[in-house]
C-alpha positions in Angstrom: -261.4 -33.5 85.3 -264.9 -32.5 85.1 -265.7 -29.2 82.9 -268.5 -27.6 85.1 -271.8 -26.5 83.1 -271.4 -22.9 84.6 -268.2 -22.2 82.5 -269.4 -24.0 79.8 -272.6 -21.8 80.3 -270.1 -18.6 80.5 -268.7 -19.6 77.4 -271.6 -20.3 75.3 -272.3 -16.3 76.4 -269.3 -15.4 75.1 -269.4 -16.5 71.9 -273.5 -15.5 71.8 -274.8 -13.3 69.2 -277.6 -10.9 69.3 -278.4 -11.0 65.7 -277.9 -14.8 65.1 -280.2 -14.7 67.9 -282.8 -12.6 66.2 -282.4 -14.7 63.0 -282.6 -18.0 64.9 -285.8 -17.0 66.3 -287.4 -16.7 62.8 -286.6 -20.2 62.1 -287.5 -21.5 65.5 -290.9 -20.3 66.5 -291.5 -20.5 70.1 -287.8 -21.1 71.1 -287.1 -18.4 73.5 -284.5 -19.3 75.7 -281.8 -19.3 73.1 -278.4 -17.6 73.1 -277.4 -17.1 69.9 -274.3 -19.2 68.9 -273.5 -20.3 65.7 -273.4 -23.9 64.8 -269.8 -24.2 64.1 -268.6 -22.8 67.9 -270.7 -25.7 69.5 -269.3 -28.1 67.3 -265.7 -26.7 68.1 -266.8 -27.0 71.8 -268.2 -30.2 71.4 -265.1 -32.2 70.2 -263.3 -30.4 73.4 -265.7 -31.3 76.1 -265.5 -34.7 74.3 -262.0 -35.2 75.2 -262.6 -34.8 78.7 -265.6 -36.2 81.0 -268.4 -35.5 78.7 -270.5 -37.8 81.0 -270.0 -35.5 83.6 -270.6 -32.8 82.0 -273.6 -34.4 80.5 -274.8 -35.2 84.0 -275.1 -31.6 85.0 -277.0 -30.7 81.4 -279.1 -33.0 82.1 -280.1 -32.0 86.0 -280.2 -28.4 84.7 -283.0 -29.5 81.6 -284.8 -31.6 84.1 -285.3 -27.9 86.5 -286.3 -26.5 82.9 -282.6 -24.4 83.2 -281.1 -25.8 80.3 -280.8 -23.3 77.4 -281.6 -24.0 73.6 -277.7 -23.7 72.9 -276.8 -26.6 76.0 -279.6 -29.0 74.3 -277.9 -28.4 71.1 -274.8 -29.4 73.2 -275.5 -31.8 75.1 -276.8 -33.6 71.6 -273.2 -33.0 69.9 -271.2 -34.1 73.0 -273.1 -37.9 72.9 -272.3 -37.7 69.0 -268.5 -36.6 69.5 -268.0 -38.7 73.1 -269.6 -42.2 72.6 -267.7 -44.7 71.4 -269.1 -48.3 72.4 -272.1 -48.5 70.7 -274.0 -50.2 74.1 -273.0 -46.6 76.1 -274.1 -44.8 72.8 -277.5 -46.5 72.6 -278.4 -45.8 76.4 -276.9 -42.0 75.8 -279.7 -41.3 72.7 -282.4 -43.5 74.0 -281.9 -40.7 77.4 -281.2 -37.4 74.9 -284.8 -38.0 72.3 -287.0 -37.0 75.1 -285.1 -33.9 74.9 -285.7 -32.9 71.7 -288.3 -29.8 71.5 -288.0 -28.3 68.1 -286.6 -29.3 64.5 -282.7 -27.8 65.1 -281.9 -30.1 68.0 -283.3 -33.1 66.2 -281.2 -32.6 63.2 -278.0 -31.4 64.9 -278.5 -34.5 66.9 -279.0 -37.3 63.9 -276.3 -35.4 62.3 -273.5 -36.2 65.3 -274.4 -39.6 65.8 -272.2 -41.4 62.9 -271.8 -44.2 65.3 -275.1 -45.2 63.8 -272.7 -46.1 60.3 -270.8 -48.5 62.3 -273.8 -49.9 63.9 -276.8 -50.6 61.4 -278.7 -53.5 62.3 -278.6 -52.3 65.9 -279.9 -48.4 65.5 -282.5 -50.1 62.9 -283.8 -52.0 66.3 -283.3 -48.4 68.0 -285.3 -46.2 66.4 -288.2 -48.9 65.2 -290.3 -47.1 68.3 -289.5 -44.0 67.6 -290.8 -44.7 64.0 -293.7 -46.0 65.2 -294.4 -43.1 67.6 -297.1 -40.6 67.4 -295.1 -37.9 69.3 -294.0 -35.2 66.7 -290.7 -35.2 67.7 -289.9 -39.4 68.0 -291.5 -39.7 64.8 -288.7 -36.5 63.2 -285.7 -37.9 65.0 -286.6 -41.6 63.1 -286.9 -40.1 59.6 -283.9 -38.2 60.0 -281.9 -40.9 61.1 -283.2 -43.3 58.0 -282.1 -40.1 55.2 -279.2 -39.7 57.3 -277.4 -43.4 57.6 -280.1 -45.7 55.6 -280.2 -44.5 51.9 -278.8 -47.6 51.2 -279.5 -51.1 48.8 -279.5 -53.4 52.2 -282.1 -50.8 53.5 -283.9 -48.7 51.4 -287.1 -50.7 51.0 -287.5 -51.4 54.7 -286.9 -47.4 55.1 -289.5 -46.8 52.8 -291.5 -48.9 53.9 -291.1 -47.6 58.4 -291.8 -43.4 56.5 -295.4 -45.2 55.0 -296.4 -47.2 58.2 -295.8 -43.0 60.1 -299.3 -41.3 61.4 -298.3 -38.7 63.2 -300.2 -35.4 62.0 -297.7 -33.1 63.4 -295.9 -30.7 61.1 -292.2 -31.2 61.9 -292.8 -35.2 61.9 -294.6 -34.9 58.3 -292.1 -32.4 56.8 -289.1 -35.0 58.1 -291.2 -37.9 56.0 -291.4 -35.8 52.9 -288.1 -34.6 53.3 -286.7 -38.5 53.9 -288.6 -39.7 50.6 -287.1 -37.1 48.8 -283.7 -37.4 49.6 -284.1 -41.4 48.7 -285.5 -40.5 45.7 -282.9 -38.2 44.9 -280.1 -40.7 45.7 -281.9 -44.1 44.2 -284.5 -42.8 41.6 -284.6 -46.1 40.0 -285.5 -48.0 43.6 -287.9 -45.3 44.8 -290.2 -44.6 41.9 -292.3 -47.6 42.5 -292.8 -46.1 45.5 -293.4 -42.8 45.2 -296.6 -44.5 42.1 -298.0 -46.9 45.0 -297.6 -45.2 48.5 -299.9 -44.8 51.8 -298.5 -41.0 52.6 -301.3 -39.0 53.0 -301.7 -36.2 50.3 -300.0 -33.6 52.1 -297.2 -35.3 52.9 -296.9 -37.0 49.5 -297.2 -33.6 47.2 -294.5 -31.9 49.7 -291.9 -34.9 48.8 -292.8 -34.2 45.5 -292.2 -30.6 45.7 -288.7 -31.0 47.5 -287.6 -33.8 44.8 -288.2 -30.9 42.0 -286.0 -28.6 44.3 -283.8 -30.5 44.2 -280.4 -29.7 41.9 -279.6 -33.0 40.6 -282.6 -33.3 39.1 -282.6 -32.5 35.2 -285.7 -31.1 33.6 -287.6 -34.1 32.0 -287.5 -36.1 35.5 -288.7 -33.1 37.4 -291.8 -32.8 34.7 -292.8 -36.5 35.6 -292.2 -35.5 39.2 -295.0 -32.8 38.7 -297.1 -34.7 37.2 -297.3 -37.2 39.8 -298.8 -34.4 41.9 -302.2 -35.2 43.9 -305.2 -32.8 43.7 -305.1 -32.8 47.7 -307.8 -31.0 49.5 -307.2 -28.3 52.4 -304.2 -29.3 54.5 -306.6 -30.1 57.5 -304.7 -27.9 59.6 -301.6 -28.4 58.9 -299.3 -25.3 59.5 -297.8 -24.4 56.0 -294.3 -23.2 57.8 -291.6 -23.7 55.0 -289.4 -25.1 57.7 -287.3 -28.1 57.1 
């Protein structure tokens, strides 16, 4: 049985919340057409529409996004659903390859990377997946790959080639910078020992570089002498060329 968008829709109204709304907004500059639903309710929904025929309902998400009807909460959706329904990796790949273009601001990326843990099970072939995206200059392609590598790469078998796809990454855009420095530090965090040589001989630009930096010394499991050399490391960057100083992730 199909579970049709509408009630879907009726029920993501439901549980909708003016002041998680409000909040949300803060965090997501120039998302409008969002609801208001907290993150744990559209997980809870995911897993059931997941038991059913998620494609189907997937199908009519998808028409509805394509007439520009599709709300911030049914992208979010739509995004958990492929996590939560896909099984075979071949129906998995085809389902994200179709859901990225979809991706319009830092929330549905993340929520997104964070679903698919097929992606564990399936290495080598989401390494071959999301070498485009790495290589992309869109703002949101380049996020979605260095979210992916800090959320199923920090490994020994893959660290170095991670490190090395976040140094080969151009694109100026905010979100896709932040996700780098963000990526670098959470390797660095995780493997100190494997990522220092990096972080001494690196192609990041300055920006980028001195914001990894900056998240590493936020960081909680770092003690007080490493987050001294951490600071030390810092660049004397010039102005940001631009670059919106957001403290988004």
């Amino acid at each position: 049985m199909t579970l049709e968008r509408s009630e879907i829709r009726r029920r993501l109204e439901e549980l909708a919340e003016p002041g998680y709304r409000d909040f949300n907004r803060k965090l997501l500059p120039g998302v409008e057409d969002m609801l208001g639903v907290r993150t744990p309710a559209l997980r809870r929904l995911a897993r059931e529409i997941a038991k059913g025929d998620w494609r189907g309902y997937v199908d009519q998400v998808r028409t509805a996004w394509q007439q520009g009807e599709a709300c911030h909460e049914e992208r979010l959706l739509w995004g958990m659903v492929v996590g939560a329904g896909a099984g075979a990796w071949e129906e998995a790949a085809a389902y994200i390859r179709d859901f990225v273009p979809v991706i319009d601001n830092w929330a549905v990326c993340d929520s997104f990377c964070g679903t698919l843990k097929i992606a564990g099970k399936h290495k080598a072939e989401m390494w071959e997946l999301l070498t485009p995206y790495l290589d992309s200059e869109l703002e949101y392609e380049c996020r979605f790959g260095a979210v992916m590598l800090l959320d199923y790469f920090i490994d020994e078998d893959y660290v170095d080639r991670a490190l090395g796809a976040l140094d080969r990454i151009r694109s100026q855009a905010y979100y896709s910078k932040m996700a780098v420095a963000w990526a670098v530090s959470i390797f660095y965090v995780k493997m100190p020992e494997r990522v220092m040589p990096y972080l001494e001989k690196n192609h990041l630009d300055d920006w980028t570089y001195n914001k990894a930096l900056q998240k590493i010394c936020e960081s909680l499991r770092i003690d007080g002498q490493t987050r001294a050399v951490i600071r030390s490391m810092k660049r004397q960057a010039g102005p940001a060329g631009g670059i919106d100083r957001r403290e988004m992730p």
